[in-house]
C-alpha positions in Angstrom: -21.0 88.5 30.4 -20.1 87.8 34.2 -17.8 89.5 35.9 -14.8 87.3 37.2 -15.2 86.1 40.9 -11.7 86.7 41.4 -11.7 89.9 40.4 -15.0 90.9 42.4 -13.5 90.1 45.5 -10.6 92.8 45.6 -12.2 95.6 43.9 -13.5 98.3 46.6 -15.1 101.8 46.0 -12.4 104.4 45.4 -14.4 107.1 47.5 -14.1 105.2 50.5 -13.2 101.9 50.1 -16.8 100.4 50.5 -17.6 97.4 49.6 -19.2 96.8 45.9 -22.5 95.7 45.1 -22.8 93.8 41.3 -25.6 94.6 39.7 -25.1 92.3 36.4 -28.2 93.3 34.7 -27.4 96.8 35.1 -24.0 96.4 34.6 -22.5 98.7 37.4 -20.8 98.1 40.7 -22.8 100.0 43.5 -20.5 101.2 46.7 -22.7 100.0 49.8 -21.9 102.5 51.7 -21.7 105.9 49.7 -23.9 104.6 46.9 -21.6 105.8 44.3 -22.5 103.7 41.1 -19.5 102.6 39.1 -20.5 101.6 35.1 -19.2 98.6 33.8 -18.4 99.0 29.5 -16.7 96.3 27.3 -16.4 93.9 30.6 -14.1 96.6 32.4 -15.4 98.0 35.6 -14.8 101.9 35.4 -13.4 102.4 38.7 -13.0 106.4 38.4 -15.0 108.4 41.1 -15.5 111.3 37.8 -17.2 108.6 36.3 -19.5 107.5 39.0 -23.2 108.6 39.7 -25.2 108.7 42.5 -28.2 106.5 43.8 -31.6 108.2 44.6 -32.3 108.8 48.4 -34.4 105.8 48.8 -31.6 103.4 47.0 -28.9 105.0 49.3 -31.2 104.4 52.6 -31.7 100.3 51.3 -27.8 100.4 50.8 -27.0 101.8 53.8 -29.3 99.1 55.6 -28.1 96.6 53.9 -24.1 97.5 55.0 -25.6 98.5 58.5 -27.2 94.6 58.4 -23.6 93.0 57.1 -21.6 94.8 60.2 -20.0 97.0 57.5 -18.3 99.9 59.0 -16.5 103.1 57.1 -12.9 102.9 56.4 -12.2 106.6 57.3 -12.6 109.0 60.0 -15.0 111.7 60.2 
């Protein structure tokens, strides 16, 4: 099942408030910017930063790009 729209549209990473990638047929949310992968179980996006795994180097680079591409900037300062 699809995610709603609605809902896509406000969620953002807990870690740092990245924006969310849906991967449908994996069925996790994917934080552009930190790569933390958030599962998705029974249609409810686990949104818990103990629950959420990391991507491998390369996925985290192609991320990175693709917020770097979109003009996406970290909420927080170093």
């Amino acid at each position: 099942m699809t995610l709603d729209a609605q809902l896509l549209e406000i969620l953002v990473c807990p870690n740092d408030r990245g924006d969310l990638d849906y991967r449908e047929t994996e069925l996790v949310l994917v934080c552009t910017t930190c790569g933390y992968r958030y599962p998705i179980r029974d249609d409810i996006p686990v949104m818990l930063i103990d629950e959420a795994t990391t991507v491998s180097d390369d996925e985290a680079a192609r991320l990175q790009k693709k917020a770097d591409d979109a003009g996406l900037q970290p909420t927080w300062e170093a």
